[in-house]
BALOBA-1460 file (C-alpha; in Angstrom, 3 decimals):
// residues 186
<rec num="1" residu="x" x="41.860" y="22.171" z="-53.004"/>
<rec num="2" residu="x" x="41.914" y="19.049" z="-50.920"/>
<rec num="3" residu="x" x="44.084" y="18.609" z="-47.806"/>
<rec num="4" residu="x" x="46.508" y="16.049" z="-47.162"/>
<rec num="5" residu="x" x="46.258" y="13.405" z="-45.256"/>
<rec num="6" residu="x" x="48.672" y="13.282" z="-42.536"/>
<rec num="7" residu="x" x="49.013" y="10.649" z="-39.884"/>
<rec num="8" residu="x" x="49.211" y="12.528" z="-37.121"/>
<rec num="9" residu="x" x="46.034" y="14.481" z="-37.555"/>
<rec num="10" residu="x" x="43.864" y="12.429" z="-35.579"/>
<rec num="11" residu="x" x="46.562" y="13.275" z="-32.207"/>
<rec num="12" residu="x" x="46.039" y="16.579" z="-33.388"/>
<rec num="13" residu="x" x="42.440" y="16.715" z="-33.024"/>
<rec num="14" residu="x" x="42.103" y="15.376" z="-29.546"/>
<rec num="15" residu="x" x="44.921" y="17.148" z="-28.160"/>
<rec num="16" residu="x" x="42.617" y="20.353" z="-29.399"/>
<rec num="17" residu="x" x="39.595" y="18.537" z="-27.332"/>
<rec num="18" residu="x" x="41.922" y="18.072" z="-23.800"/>
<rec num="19" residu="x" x="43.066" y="21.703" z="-24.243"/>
<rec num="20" residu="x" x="39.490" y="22.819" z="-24.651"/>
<rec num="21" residu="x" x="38.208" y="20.862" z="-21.519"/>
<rec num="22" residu="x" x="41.468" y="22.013" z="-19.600"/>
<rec num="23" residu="x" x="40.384" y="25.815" z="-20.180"/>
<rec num="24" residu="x" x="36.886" y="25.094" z="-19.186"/>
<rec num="25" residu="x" x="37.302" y="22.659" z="-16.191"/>
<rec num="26" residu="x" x="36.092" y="25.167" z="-13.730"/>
<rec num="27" residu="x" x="32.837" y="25.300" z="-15.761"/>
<rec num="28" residu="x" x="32.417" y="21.559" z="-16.088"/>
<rec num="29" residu="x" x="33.419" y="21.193" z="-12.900"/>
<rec num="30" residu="x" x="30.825" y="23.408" z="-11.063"/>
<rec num="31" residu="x" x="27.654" y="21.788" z="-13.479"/>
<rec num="32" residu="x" x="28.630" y="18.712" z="-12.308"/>
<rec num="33" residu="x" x="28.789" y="19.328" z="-8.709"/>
<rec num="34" residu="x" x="25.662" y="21.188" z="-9.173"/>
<rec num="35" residu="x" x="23.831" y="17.837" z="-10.587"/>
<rec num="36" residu="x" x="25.126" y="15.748" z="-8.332"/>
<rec num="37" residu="x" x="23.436" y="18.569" z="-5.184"/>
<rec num="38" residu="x" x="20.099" y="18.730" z="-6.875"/>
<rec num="39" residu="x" x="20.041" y="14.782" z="-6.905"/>
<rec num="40" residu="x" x="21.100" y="14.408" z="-3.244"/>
<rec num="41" residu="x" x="18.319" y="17.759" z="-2.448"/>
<rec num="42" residu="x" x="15.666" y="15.274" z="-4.399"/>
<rec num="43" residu="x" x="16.447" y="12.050" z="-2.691"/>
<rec num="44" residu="x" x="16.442" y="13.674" z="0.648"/>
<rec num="45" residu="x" x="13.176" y="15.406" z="0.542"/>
<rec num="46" residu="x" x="11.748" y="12.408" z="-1.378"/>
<rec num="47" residu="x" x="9.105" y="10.487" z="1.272"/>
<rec num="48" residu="x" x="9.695" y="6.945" z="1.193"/>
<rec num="49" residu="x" x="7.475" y="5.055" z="-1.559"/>
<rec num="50" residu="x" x="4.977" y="3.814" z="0.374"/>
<rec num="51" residu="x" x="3.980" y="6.884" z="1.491"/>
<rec num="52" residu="x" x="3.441" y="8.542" z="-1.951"/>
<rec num="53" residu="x" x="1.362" y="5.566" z="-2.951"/>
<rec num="54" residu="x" x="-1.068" y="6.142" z="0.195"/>
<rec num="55" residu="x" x="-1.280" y="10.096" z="-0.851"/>
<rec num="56" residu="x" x="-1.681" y="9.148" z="-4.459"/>
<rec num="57" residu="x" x="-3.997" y="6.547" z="-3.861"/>
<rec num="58" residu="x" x="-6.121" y="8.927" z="-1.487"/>
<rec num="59" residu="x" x="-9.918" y="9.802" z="-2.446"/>
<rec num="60" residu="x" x="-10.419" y="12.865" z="0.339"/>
<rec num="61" residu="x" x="-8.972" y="15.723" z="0.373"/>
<rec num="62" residu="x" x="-6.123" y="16.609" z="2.517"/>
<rec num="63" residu="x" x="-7.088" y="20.607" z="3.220"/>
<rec num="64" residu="x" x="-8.760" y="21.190" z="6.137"/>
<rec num="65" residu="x" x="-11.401" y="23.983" z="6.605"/>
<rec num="66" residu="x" x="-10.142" y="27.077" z="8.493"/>
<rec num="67" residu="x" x="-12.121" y="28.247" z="11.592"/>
<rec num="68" residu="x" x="-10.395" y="31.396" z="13.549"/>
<rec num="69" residu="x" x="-12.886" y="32.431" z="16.578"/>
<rec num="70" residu="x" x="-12.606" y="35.755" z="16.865"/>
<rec num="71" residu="x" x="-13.395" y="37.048" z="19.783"/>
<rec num="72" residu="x" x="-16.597" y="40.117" z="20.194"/>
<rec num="73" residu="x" x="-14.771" y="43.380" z="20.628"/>
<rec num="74" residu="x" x="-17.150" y="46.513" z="21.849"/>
<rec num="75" residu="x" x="-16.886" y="49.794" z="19.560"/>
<rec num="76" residu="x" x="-14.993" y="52.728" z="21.543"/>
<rec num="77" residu="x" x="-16.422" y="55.857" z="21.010"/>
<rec num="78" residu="x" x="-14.902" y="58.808" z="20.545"/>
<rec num="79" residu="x" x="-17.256" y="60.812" z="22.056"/>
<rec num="80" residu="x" x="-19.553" y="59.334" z="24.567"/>
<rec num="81" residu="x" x="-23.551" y="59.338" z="23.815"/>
<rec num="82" residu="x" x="-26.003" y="60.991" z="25.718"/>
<rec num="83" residu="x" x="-29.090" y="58.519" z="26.225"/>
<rec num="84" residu="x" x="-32.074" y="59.210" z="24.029"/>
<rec num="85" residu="x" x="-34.661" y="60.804" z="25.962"/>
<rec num="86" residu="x" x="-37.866" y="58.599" z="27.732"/>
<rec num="87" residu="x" x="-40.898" y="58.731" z="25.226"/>
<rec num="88" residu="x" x="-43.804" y="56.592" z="26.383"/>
<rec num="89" residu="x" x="-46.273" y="55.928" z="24.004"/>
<rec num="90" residu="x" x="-50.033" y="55.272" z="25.483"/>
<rec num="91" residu="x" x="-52.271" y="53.286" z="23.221"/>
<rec num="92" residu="x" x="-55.945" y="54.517" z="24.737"/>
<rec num="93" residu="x" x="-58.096" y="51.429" z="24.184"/>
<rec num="94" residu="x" x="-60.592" y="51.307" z="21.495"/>
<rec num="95" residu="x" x="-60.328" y="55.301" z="20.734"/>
<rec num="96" residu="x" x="-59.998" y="55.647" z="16.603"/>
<rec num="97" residu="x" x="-61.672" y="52.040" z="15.762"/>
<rec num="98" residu="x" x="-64.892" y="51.240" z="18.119"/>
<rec num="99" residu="x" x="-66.559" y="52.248" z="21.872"/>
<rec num="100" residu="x" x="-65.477" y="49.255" z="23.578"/>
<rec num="101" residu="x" x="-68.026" y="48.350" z="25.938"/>
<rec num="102" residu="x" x="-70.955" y="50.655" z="26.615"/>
<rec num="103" residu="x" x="-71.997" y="50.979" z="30.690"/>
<rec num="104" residu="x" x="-76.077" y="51.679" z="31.254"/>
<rec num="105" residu="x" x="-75.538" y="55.229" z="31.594"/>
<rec num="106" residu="x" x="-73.839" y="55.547" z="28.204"/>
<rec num="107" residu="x" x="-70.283" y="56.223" z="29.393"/>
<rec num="108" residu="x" x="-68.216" y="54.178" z="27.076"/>
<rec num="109" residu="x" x="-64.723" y="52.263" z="27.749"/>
<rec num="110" residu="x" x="-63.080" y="54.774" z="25.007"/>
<rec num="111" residu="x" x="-63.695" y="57.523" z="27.080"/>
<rec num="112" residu="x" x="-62.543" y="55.960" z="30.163"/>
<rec num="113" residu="x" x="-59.429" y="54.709" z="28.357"/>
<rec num="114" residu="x" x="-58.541" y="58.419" z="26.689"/>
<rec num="115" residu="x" x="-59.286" y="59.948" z="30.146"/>
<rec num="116" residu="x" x="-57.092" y="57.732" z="32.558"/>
<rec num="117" residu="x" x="-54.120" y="58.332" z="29.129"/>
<rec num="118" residu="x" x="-54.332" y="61.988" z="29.235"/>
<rec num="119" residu="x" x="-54.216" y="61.840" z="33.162"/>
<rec num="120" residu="x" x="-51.232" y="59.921" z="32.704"/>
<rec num="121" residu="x" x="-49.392" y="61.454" z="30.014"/>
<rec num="122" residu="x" x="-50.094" y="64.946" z="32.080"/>
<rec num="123" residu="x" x="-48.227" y="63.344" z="34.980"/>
<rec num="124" residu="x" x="-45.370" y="61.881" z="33.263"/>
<rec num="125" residu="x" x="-44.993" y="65.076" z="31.342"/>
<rec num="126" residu="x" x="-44.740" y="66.737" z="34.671"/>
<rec num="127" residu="x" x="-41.922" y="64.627" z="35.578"/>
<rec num="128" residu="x" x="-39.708" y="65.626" z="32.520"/>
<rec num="129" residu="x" x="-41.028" y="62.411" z="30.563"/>
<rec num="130" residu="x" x="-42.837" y="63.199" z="26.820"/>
<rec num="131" residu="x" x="-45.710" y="60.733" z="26.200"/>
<rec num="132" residu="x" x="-47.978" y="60.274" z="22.897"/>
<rec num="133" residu="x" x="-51.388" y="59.280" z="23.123"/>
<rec num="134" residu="x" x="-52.080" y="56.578" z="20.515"/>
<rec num="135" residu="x" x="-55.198" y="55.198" z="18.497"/>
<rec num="136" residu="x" x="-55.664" y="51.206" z="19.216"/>
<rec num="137" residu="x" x="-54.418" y="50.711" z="15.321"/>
<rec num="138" residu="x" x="-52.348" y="53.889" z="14.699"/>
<rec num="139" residu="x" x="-50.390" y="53.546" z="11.880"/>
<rec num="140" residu="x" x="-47.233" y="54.881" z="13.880"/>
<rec num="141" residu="x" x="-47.098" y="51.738" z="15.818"/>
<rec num="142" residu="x" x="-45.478" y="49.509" z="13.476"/>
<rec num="143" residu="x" x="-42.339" y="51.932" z="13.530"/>
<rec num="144" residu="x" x="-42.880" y="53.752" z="17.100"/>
<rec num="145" residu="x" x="-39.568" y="53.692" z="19.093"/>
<rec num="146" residu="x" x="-40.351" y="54.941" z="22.382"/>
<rec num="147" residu="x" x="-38.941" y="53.382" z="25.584"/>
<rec num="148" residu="x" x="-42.329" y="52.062" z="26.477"/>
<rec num="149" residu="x" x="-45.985" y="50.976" z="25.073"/>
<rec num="150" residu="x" x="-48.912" y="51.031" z="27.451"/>
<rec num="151" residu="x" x="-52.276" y="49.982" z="26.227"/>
<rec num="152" residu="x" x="-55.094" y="51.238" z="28.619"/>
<rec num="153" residu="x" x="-58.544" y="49.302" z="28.498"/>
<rec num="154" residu="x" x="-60.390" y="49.637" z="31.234"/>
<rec num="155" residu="x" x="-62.868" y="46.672" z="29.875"/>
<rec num="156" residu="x" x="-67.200" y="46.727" z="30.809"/>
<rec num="157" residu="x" x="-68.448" y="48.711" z="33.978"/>
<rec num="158" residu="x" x="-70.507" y="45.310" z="34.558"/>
<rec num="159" residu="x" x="-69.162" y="42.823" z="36.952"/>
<rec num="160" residu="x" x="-68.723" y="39.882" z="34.411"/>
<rec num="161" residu="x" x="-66.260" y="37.404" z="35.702"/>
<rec num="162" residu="x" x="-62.133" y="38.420" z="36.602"/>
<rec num="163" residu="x" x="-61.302" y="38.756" z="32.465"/>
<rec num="164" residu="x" x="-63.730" y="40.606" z="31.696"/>
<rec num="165" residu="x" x="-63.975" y="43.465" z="34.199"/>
<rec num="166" residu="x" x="-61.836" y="45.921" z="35.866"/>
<rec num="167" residu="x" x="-58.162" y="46.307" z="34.825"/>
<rec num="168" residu="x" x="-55.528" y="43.974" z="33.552"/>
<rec num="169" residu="x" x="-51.661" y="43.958" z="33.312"/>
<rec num="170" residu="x" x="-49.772" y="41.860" z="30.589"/>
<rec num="171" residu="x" x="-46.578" y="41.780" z="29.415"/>
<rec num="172" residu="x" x="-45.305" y="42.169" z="25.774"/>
<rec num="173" residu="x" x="-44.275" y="38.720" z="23.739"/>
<rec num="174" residu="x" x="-41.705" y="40.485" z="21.708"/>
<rec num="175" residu="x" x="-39.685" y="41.811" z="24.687"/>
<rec num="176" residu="x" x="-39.184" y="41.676" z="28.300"/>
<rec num="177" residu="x" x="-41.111" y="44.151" z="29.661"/>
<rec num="178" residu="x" x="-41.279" y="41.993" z="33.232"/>
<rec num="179" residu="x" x="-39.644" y="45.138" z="35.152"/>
<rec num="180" residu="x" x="-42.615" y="47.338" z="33.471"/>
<rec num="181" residu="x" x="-45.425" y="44.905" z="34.383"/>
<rec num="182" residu="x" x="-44.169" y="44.759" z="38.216"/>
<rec num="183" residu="x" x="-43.945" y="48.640" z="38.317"/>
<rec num="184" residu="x" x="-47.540" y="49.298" z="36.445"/>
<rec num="185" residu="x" x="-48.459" y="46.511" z="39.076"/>
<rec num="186" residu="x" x="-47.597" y="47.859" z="42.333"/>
């Protein structure tokens, strides 16, 4: 079956295409406007074209490293300490490795040394204070933590020359035990 051919077909036809838009003009309406905000959005946030050829054309980087100082804040406790108690450890010269020097009667600088450490661990014991008496290379001294180190030589019973003889006071390199030395001093 074939249709005829009317003249009047082709009015037909575009009168259905007006009716169509007429129903949906809201719809076109609101894509439109909706183009035409995203284009004016684009231009406006668009930087000029010079300045997109100097960004594109850059070779660094534009990100700069963070650095946020943050400043020391001391821990609060929740319950305060009680300091550790005083342990002084006394090295007596020479005892577990050699004599030391030997005097003419045969009294020798280790048993000067142990003598004048027991003497003074007795007193500082006396005074509340616990004190170990130490070989010259006891093992515990690599990990000792008492408050102090004191190594007593008491060096030849000779007169040799001011290094050599009588007693000596010197500090520690590692830490500064200046407040010691002037206290062992006077």
């Amino acid at each position: 079956m074939q249709s005829e051919y009317r003249e009047d077909s082709w009015e037909n036809e575009s009168f259905d295409w007006l009716h169509l838009l007429g129903r949906n003009l809201p719809i076109v309406l609101f894509l439109l406007l909706a183009f035409a905000g995203m284009g004016l959005v684009y231009w406006y946030f668009s930087p000029p074209e010079a300045t997109a050829e100097i960004i594109a054309n850059s070779s660094y980087t534009l990100s700069a490293p963070i650095y946020k100082p943050i400043p020391a804040k001391p821990v609060a406790q929740r319950l305060p300490q009680s300091p550790g108690s005083i342990r002084i450890g006394l090295i007596a010269g020479h005892k577990g490795s050699d004599s030391g020097a030997v005097c003419a009667d045969g009294l020798t600088e280790t048993e000067v040394n142990l003598n004048i450490a027991e003497k003074v661990a007795g007193a500082l014991l006396a005074q509340g204070i616990h004190a170990d008496i130490l070989d010259e290379f006891d093992p515990q001294l690599s990990s000792y933590g008492g408050t102090a180190v004191v190594s007593i030589h008491a060096d030849s019973c000779v007169y040799i020359n001011e290094t050599a003889t009588g007693y000596k006071v010197a500090a520690s390199s590692y830490t500064d035990s200046t407040q010691l030395q002037n206290c062992v001093e006077s």
